[in-house]
Structure formats: C-alpha cells, structure tokens
C-alpha angles and dihedrals in degrees: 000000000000089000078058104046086047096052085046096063095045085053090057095051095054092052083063103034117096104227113186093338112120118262113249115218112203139144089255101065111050096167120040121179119211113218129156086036114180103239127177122211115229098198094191095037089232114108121111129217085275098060100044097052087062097051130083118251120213120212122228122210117240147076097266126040088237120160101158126222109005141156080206131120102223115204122210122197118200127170119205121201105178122197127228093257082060094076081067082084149021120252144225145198112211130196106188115189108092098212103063101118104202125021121178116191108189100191108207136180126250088266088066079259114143122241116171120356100212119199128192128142142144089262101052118071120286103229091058086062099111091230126019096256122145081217112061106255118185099191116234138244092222089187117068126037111274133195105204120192110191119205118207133188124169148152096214135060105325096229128143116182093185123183134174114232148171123230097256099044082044090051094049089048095048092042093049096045085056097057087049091053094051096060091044095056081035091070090044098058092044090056101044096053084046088064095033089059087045097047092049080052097052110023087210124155096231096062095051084056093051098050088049089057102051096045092053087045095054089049091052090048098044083052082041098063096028097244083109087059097050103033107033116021117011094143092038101111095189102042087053090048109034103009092088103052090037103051086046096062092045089047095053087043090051090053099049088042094055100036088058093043089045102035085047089234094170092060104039104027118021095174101048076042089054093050086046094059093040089059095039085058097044085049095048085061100042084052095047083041090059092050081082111008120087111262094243087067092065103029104095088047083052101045097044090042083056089054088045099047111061097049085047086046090046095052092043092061090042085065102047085049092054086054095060101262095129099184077082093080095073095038090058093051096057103050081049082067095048099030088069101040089049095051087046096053095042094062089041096065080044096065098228094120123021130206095119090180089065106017098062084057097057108083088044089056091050092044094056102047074043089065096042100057097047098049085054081046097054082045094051089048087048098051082064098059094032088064085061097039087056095056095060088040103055099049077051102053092073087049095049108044085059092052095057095037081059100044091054080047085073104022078070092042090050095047085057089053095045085050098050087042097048083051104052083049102055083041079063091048099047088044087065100045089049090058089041081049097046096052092080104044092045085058090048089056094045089053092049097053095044083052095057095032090065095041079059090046096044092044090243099111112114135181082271098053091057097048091054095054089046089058096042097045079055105056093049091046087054092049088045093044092052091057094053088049085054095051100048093046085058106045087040107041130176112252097212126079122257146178105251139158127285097207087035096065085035093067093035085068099044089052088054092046094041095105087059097035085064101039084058096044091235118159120206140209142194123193119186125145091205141008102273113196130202138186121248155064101337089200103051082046097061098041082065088059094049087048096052081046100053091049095061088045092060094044090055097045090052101039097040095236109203109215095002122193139171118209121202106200111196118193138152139226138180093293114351144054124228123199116187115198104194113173123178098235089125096258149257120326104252082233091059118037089088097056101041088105101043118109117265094005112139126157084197123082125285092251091041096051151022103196087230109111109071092034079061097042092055093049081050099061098035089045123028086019105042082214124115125230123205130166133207136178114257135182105286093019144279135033130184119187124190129181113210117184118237120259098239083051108130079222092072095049 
C-alpha cells in the first residue's frame, strides 16, 4: 500500500514538473521552482563547455537534482525564455543547498555563445559571491533568450535545489527563512544556558556532556545551512573546509559520551555499553581524521554513523527504562524525534528517498524536540537530587541566617573602625602638612620683624612702616588661624548630621592639602556657578575630598605629571548635586577600574598604602551620604562623579 502511495506521488510531481520545456520568465511568477532539471554526469570531472554543449542530457524525476555521494562533476542545462513582463524585476538563479564546493554558471545566447562564465562555491571566497547569501545566487539578464549550463563539484551530497526568483520574492524568502532560523538557534541558546546554569548548580559530568554536545551541534548545524559561512567565518579557510566534518564527529563523541554517563550503560547493559565505546573511539579518530583530510574522506563514517546511532541511543534508554531509571522516559522520546529526522536526512543525502524542502528540515526539527527532551530528562534527573539537596538545606538555614546576621553585626562594627582609623591617619597627615605650611608664613613674619627691628634700630621707622607690619603680621595670623579652624573641625567633628556647604568643604580640604599640593605642583580648580548645599556629616565629607586629593597626589608623584592639575565641577539638578573630581594623571589601569573600591585594593605597595581609602569613601557617600560614587577613565585621566542629595530633599528627612 505504502510502494503505491510513494510512486503516486511521484506521478503527481512529474505531472508538474517541467521536465526539458523552456522556463518561462514573467511578473507573474516570482518563484519558480526547477524540478525535473536535464543534467549530464562527467565521470572524470574534465569536459569543458565545448564539450558539454555537444552531449545529451538525460532528465531525473523528482523535485530536487539529488545523486548522493560522488567524486562526479554533474552538468544542468536550463533554458530561459523571459517575457516581456519579466523586465518589471530583476532576476535570480538560486542554488540552495550551502555545502556544494565548486559551481560554474556559463551564461550563453540563444546561438550556444558564450556570454559571461560566473563562478561561486563554498569553497571559493565569500566576498566574490555576487550577493551575501548563505545560498549561491548569479543574478539574471531578464531581457534576451539564454541558454545556462551549471557546473557542480562537491564533496559532499550532490544535491541542487535551483529556482529561478525575483529580488522581492528572494528578499521575503530570505527574510522568512531567517526568522525560522532564529527561533531554531533560539531554542538552542535557551537550552544551552538552561544546562550551563545547571551545570554551574550541580557540577555534574553529564551536564557538561551535554552542553559539549549541543554547542558542537549548533556549530555543525549553523556550516550545515550555510548562516555559519555568511555570518561567522567567511574568510575562515579551515572552519569552511574541515568545521563540518569536525564538529560532526565531536558532536556524535559528546553524545555517546553523555547517554552512557547519563543512562547509566555500564551498569544495565555492558555489552550495548561496550559497542558504545567501540564507536565513540572509532568516532574520536574519524574526528581527529577530518581536522586535515578533505571533508569528502570522512563524510560517508560520519553519515552512516549518523543512521546507526539513534536506534543504538533509543535502546539504550529502553533498557535503562525498563530498570527502573525513569528519567529514561524522556530520554527515549526524544531520540525518537531525532532519530527519525536523522534517518530521514541521511537518506536523504544518500539519495535513496527525495523531497529536499522537507527533507533538509528534518533533521532541524528532530533536533529541536531532541533538545527539549533532554533538557526535561536532566531536570527530571535533578528533582531528584534536589529532594535531597532540600533536606540538608533546610536544618542549615537557622543556622545560617544567625551567622550572617552576625557577620553584618561586625561588618558594621569594622567599617566604624576603618573610618576612625582612616581619620586619625589622614589627621597625621594633615599635621604634617600644617607644620610644612606654617614654615613660610612663620619666615614671612620673622622678616618682617627683623625689617622693622633695624629701621628701629637705624631711626628710619615711620607711622607707615608699623601699619604695614600690622597688616602684614595679619594676614599671616588669619592664614595661619584658618588652618588651625580646618583642622579642628576635622579632628572634632560634630556627630549629628547638618546642611553645609558643597564648595565650603571643598576649600576646607585643599587648605589642608595645600603643603602637598604644593610639593607636587598641582593646581587646583573649582567651578561652580552657586553655592549648592547638601545635608550630612561635613567632616566625612570632607575626608572624601582629601581622599580624592591624596590619590591624585600620589599619581602625579609616580608617574612624574608635568603641569598637573585636579579639577572639582559643582552643578545641580532637580534633586540632586554632582561633583566631578577629573585629574590628568593619565588614568585608571583597565584591569583595575573594577576593583578601586574594593577593601583592601591598592595598586600601590603594602608599606605605601592600605587600600582603604576609596573602599571608605565610598561607604561614606552611599551611607552616611545616601548618595552614590562611580569612576570612569577620561581624556587626560581620571573622573570621579559623585551624586549628593540636596539638603531640602524629602530623602534626607
């Protein structure tokens, strides 16, 4: 019943398949599809055009050219008479089936002359394609009669789907197959970073398997239709020539690798487990084999392995069903799926059944389902251990809820002491910088004492002369007396919280810093268009500032800066103040920038540095602060932002 329905059908393709007529080109018709194509078989690959023209081609029933595995150059003659409605659109021949190696379209009149000799292929190189197709396209004249002879050598399936189409019914094919492929490698992405998070979860060897086994599937697939070719490695010589064959042979490894860890072979069938290893072998040399050979030397391994494998993998997990490990159940459904789509597609490069429209998705289709039920299968597996997994978990999570509670306890506790300890070291700092600051205007004040002294002395001194001094000696005991309030404010601070003023503090740390500022020649600037006022803790705030400061200091100083500088930027949104600190001490390493915040991180040596300021100015801002902190890399280096809430913000009460 079945022998009768099959040479029915081929009955009725051949009723529509236009065997030697001439193809008509019109408006009308924007894909036509050649079947029943006359085709000639060079044996020795070594006629010309010449000598092709004078031969008899013979015609093969059927929707797609298909003559399996041959070492054969295979000749197709089409004739092309175009209407005159055909001129509406440009034109196409298109060959699509990805893995034909070498195609030659000599393009004659309607005299056997020939006009243009065309040339695309896998095997050519990918920018010499006339259009970026992952199928092989030769555009067209739609105007004149045309007499086309195709050339095609392969090592793979000799199979040649043509059909004739216009640019728009070519773009909305292309454009449809596309959006079929993306949910095919959509599910395999989805799947694959399933098992990869359940793999990170488990740590078990069958998942790893698994995801080695899709991810060399999906790159067989992606040479296999041709979307590998155009999108990933066009100008990869080895992944065109080899990556098919290769990635074929670790993804049938990986497979029988993973179905006898996960089926549990060993254990309930040693001999089936036996075969398994044998063939994994065999495959494993075959793979290693199509690294260097040509693809066309491992091919036919590969493709009858393919037709061997699934019916061995479904009775293997037959077996372990039958042995109670019911996770098998959905392991054998779906290698049912690909079983059949693989046997399908295998035969089909074999040329023993024909349908290529369907046929070349077969194994996609199968794959898929495949996936899916694996992936159910390794869950299955998973709830299991998971059960188990749940019981220990459950007696620890009083226990550990304390712990952490505790541990935060003390994380708090520690920050305090990092704080008071960052503090009292950059007080002995800024001790030091007040008596490197004081030194010059204490000189000042002696010179200006001995000055007036001898003009005492000399009987020169005047009214003018004193109140000069008294202005001078002033202005030095206010400088000095500043410095005295900055530092108090700082090494007494007040505990509560209070509005104060951005460019105030601002100022406060570059008087403090003004001895090393100095030493290092760093000038320093302050832009602000007003006075912006924020809500906190004015000493922590300024202990940011001097931070900030001191970094740049000791940039400048390593790194020798020529005409340094460290610019503060105030400004005001609706809600919120940023302050940008840029220096030009060439930056933060790439490797680095991640990390500046983190505790205990210093670029600099263990006895120059603790890697505690910019971890506490950070707990600072986002703390006591409610602000937030980040730092990027500009032009001439480095740029820290921070974002301060106003002091009227209903945040801040």
């Amino acid at each position: 019943m079945i022998k009768h329905i099959i040479k029915f059908s081929f009955f009725i393709l051949l009723l529509y398949s236009p065997l030697m007529a001439d193809i008509f080109i019109e408006d009308t018709h924007q894909n036509i599809v050649l079947n029943g194509i006359p085709y000639f078989e060079d044996k020795e690959s070594n006629l010309s055009l010449q000598d092709i023209q004078n031969k008899e081609f013979s015609v093969k029933p059927g929707s797609v050219a298909s003559f399996g595995f041959t070492t054969s150059r295979y000749w197709f003659k089409i004739v092309l008479d175009p209407k005159k409605t055909a001129n509406l659109q440009h034109w196409w021949l298109n060959i699509s089936y990805p893995l034909l190696d070498k195609l030659d379209l000599y393009i004659c009149d309607e005299n056997n002359q020939l006009i243009v000799h065309k040339k695309s292929g896998k095997s050519r190189p990918f920018g010499e394609r006339e259009a970026e197709s992952r199928f092989f396209l030769f555009s067209i004249d739609s105007s004149v009669k045309q007499i086309l002879y195709l050339s095609v050598k392969t090592q793979s399936s000799m199979q040649v789907p043509m059909s004739i189409q216009s640019s728009h019914s070519l773009m909305e094919t292309d454009q449809y197959l596309l959006v079929l492929a993306g949910l095919y490698y959509g599910i395999f992405i989805l799947i694959f970073f399933y098992n990869l998070s359940s793999f990170l979860y488990t740590r078990k060897k069958n998942y790893l398997l698994y995801l080695i086994f899709i991810s060399t599937f999906g790159l067989y697939q992606l040479s296999l239709d041709g979307l590998g070719i155009r999108f990933l490695w066009s100008n990869w010589h080895w992944m065109i020539e080899h990556g098919n064959g290769t990635m074929m042979g670790a993804m049938i490894v990986a497979i029988i690798m993973f179905s006898r860890d996960f089926l549990k072979i060993k254990e309930f069938a040693p001999s089936l487990d036996k075969i398994l290893l044998v063939l994994s072998i065999f495959m494993g040399v075959v793979m290693i084999t199509a690294i260097f050979r040509p693809y066309g030397d491992v091919i036919l391994f590969l493709a009858g392995t393919s037709v061997i494998l699934p019916p061995l993998l479904v009775l293997s997990g037959i077996i372990a069903y039958k042995k109670k490990f019911y996770p098998a159940r959905f392991y054998i459904v779906g290698w049912g799926f690909f079983l059949g789509g693989s046997i399908l597609f295998a035969m089909n490069k074999f040329a023993w059944i024909e349908g290529y429209a369907f046929l070349s998705y077969a194994q996609q289709v199968g794959s898929a389902l495949e996936m899916i039920f694996l992936s159910w299968a390794l869950a299955d597996l998973l709830k299991q251990s998971e059960r188990e997994y749940v019981k220990k978990l459950s007696g620890l999570n009083t226990f550990l809820e304390k712990k952490v509670e505790n541990s935060l306890s003390q994380v708090r506790k520690n920050d305090q002491v990092l704080i008071e300890k960052s503090r009292l070291a950059a007080m002995g700092e800024m001790i030091e910088q007040i008596a490197h600051q004081w030194r010059q205007p204490l000189n000042t004040l002696a010179l200006i004492n001995q000055n007036l002294y001898f003009k005492v002395q000399l009987n020169t001194a005047d009214k003018d002369d004193c109140v000069n001094a008294h202005d001078q000696i002033n202005d030095q005991l206010q400088y000095m007396s500043q410095t005295i309030d900055d530092f108090r404010n700082f090494s007494q601070p007040n505990k509560e919280k209070e509005n104060f003023i951005i460019e105030e503090v601002i100022q406060s740390a570059l008087n403090l810093s003004e001895g090393s500022l100095k030493y290092a020649k760093i000038k320093t600037y302050t832009l602000s268009n007003e006075e912006h006022e924020s809500f906190g803790m004015r000493h922590e705030m300024m202990q940011v500032f001097m931070n900030l400061i001191k970094n740049v200091q000791d940039l400048v100083i390593e790194k020798q800066v020529k005409q340094p500088w460290i610019k503060f930027f105030v400004e005001k949104t609706k809600d919120k103040i940023i302050i940008r600190v840029e220096d030009n001490a060439g930056g933060i390493a790439f490797g680095n920038i991640d990390n500046i915040f983190d505790p205990y991180f210093s670029t600099k040596s263990e006895f120059e540095g603790t890697g505690i300021g910019l971890y506490m100015s950070k707990e600072i801002i986002e703390r006591s602060m409610l602000g937030e902190i980040s730092v990027s890399n500009g032009h001439f280096g480095a740029i820290f932002e921070i974002s301060l809430p106003q002091a009227n913000t209903q945040e801040n009460k």
